[in-house]
C-alpha positions as CSV (number, residue, x, y, z in Angstrom):
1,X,85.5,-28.2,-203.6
2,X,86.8,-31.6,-202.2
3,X,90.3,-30.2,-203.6
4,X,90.3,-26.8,-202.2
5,X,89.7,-28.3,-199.1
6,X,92.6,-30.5,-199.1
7,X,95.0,-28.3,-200.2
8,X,93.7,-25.9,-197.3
9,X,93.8,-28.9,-194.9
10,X,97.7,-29.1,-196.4
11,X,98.6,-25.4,-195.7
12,X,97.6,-25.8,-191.9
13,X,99.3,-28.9,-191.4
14,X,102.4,-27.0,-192.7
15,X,102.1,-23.8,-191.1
16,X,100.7,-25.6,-187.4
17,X,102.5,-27.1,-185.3
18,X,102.7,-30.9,-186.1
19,X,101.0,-32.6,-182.3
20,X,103.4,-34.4,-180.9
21,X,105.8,-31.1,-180.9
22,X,103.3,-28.9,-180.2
23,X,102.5,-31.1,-176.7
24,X,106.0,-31.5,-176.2
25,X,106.4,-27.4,-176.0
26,X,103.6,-27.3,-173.6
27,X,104.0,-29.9,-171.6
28,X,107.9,-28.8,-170.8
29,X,107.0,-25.5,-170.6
30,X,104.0,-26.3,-168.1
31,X,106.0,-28.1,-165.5
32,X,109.0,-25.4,-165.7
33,X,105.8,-22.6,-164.7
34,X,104.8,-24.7,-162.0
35,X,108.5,-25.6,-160.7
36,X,108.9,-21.6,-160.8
37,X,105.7,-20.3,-159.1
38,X,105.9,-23.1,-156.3
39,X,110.0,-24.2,-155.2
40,X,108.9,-27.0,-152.9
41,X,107.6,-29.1,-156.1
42,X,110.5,-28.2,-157.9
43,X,112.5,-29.8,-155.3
44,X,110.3,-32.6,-155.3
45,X,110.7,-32.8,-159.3
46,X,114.4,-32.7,-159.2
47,X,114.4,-34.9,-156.5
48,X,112.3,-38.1,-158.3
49,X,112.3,-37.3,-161.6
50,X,116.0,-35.8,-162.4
51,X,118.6,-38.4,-164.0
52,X,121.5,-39.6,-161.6
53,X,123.3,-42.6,-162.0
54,X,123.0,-43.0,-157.9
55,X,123.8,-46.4,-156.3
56,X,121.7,-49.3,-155.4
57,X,123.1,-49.1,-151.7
58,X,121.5,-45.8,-151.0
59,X,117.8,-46.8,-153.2
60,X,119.0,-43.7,-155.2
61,X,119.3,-43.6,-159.3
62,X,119.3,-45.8,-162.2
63,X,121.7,-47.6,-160.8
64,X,119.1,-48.5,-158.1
65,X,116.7,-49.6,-160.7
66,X,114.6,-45.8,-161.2
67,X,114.8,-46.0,-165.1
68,X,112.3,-43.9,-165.7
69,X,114.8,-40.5,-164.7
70,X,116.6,-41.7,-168.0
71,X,113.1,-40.1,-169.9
72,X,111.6,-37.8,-167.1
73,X,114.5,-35.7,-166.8
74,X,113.9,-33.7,-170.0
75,X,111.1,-32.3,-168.7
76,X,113.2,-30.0,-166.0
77,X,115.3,-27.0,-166.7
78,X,117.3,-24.7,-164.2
79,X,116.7,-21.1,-165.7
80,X,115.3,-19.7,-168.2
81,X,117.8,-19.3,-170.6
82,X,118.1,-23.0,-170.0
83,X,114.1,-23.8,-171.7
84,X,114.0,-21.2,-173.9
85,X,117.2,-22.6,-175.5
86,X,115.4,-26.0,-175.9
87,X,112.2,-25.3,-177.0
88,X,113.1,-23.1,-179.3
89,X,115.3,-25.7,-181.0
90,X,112.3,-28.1,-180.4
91,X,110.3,-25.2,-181.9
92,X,112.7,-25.1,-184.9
93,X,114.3,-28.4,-185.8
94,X,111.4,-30.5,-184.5
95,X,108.0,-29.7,-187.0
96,X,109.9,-31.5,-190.0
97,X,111.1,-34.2,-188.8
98,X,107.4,-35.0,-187.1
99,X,106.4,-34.4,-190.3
100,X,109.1,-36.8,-192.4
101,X,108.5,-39.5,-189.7
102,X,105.0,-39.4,-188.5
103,X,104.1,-38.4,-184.7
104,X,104.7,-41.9,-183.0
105,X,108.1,-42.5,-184.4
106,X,109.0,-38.6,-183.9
107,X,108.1,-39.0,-180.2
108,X,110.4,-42.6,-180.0
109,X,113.1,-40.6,-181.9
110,X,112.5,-37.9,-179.4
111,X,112.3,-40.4,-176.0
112,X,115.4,-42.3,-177.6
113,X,117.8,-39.6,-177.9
114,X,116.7,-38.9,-174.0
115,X,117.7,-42.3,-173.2
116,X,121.2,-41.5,-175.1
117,X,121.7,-38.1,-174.1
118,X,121.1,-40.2,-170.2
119,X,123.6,-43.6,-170.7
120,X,126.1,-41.3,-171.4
121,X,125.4,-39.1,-168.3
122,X,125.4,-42.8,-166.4
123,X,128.9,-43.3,-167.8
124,X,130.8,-40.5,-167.9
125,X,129.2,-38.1,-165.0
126,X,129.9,-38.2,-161.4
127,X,127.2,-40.4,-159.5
128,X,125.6,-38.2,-157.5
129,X,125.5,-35.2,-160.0
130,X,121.9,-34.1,-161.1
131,X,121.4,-33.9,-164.5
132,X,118.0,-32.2,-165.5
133,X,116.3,-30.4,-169.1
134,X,116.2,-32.0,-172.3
135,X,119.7,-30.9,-174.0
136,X,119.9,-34.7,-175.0
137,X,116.6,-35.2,-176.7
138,X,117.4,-31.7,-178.7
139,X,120.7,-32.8,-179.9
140,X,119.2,-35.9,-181.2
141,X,117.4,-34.0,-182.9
142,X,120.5,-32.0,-184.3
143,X,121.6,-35.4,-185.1
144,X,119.1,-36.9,-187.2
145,X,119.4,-33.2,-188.8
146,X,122.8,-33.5,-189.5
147,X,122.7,-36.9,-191.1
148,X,119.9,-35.8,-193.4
149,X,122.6,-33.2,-194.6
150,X,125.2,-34.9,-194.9
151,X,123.4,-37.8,-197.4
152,X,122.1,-34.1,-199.2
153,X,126.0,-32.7,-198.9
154,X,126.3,-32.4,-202.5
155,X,123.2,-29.9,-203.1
156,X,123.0,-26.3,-201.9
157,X,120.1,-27.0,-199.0
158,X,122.6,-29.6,-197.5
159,X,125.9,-28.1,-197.3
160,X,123.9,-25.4,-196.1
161,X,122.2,-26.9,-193.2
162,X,125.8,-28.6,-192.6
163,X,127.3,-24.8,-191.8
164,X,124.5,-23.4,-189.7
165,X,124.5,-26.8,-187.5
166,X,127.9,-27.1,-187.5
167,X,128.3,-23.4,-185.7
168,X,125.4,-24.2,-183.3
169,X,127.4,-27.8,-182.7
170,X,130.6,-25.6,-181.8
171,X,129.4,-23.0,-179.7
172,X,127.1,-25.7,-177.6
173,X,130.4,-27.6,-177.0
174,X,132.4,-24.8,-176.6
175,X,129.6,-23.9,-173.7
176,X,130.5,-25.9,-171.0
177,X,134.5,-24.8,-171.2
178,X,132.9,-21.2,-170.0
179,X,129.6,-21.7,-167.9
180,X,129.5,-24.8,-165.3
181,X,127.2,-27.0,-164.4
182,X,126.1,-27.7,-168.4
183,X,126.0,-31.5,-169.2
184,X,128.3,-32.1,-171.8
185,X,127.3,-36.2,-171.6
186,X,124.0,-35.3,-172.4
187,X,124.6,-33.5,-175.1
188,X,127.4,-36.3,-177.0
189,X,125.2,-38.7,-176.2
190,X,121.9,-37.6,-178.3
191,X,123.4,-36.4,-181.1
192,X,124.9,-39.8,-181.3
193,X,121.8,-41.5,-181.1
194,X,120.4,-38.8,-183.4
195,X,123.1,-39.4,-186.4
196,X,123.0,-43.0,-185.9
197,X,119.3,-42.8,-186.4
198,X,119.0,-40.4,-189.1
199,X,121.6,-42.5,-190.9
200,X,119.8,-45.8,-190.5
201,X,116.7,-43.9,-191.6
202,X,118.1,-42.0,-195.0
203,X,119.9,-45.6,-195.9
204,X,115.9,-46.3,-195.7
205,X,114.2,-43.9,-198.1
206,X,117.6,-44.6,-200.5
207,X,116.1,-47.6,-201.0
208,X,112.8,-46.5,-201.9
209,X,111.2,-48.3,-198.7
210,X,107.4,-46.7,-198.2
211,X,107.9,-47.4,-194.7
212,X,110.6,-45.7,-193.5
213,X,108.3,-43.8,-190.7
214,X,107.4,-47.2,-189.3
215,X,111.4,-48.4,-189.7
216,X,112.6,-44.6,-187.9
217,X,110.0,-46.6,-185.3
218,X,111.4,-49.6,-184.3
219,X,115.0,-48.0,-184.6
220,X,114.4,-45.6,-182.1
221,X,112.7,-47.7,-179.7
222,X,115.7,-50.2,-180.8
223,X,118.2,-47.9,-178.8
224,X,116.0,-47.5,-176.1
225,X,116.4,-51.4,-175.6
226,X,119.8,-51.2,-176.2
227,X,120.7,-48.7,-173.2
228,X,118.4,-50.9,-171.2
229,X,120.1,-53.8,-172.0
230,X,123.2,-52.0,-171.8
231,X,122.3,-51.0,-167.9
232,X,120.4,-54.8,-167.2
233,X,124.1,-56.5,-168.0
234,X,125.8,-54.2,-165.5
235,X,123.2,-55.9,-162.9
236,X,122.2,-52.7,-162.4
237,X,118.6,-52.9,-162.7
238,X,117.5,-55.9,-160.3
């Protein structure tokens, strides 16, 4: 009986939704409801929680020390197309690597290609552009994908995982040539973060490590500090 129970208890926890995805769908999908049924609190959202590099003159931005528009940006999206996009890659590409990794270290995985997909916006965009949704975070997500196979190249399931994410990679870059106002920063800089993770993490199970959930962990919160660090040197932060 004790068996039968766990290997029922293993058929939900593969078929559900793993938690920290599962919140991550509703919680996104919440705030774009309420931003649609009631347009002054979208214009509030957009207004304090959207990432713009701003300057410190005008109390406006990052760059005026509001960090936190690096994270809370992915929870905004302009149009529907623009959400259902995301969380259905969140939907899709999301569940195993929570799985692999554990919740807490998918979530810093998750927060950390944000914080990629927003240093590049901080870089390369113009100042005052508002950047909003969570095109970053998802293609860190691409990226860790895309680094599991490329280490599993060799094998059928790898090279083809490599095909189908390589045409997703080309038409989502090949997006912005044709519709405006798609951030392109955002979406170069998580699948950075996401490769650079997911190949720091498979050099981790290579080498038999038991804790490669905890290791996923600290590397993810790792680039967090990094873009941080990256922004405190500028003397951007205080």
């Amino acid at each position: 009986m004790g068996q039968a129970q766990r290997n029922i208890r293993t058929v939900k926890q593969r078929v559900g939704l793993p938690p920290v995805t599962a919140s991550l769908l509703v919680v996104t999908s919440a705030v774009y409801v309420l931003a649609w049924l009631l347009p002054e609190l979208e214009s509030r959202f957009v207004r304090d929680l959207a990432m713009i590099a701003g300057l410190p003159e005008l109390g406006l931005g990052v760059a005026a020390g509001q960090w936190w528009r690096m994270f809370t940006a992915v929870l905004l999206h302009g149009s529907m197309f623009h959400i259902l996009f995301n969380m259905w890659a969140l939907y899709v590409f999301g569940p195993q690597i929570e799985r692999e990794s554990g919740s807490l270290p998918f979530l810093a995985i998750y927060l950390s290609a944000a914080s990629g997909g927003s240093l590049f916006v901080f870089w390369f965009s113009d100042p005052f552009t508002f950047s909003i949704g969570a095109s970053g975070a998802i293609f860190g997500l691409f990226g860790v994908w895309l680094a599991g196979a490329y280490r599993l190249r060799h094998t059928y399931f790898g090279r083809r995982v490599l095909s189908q994410l390589g045409i997703l990679l080309a038409i989502n870059f090949a997006l912005p040539l044709f519709i405006p106002n798609i951030a392109w920063e955002a979406h170069l800089g998580g699948i950075v973060t996401g490769v650079l993770i997911g190949l720091l993490w498979s050099a981790q199970r290579q080498r038999g490590h038991r804790v490669a959930g905890l290791a996923v962990s600290a590397l993810a919160v790792g680039v967090v500090a990094v873009a941080a660090a990256v922004l405190l040197g500028g003397g951007l932060l205080g």
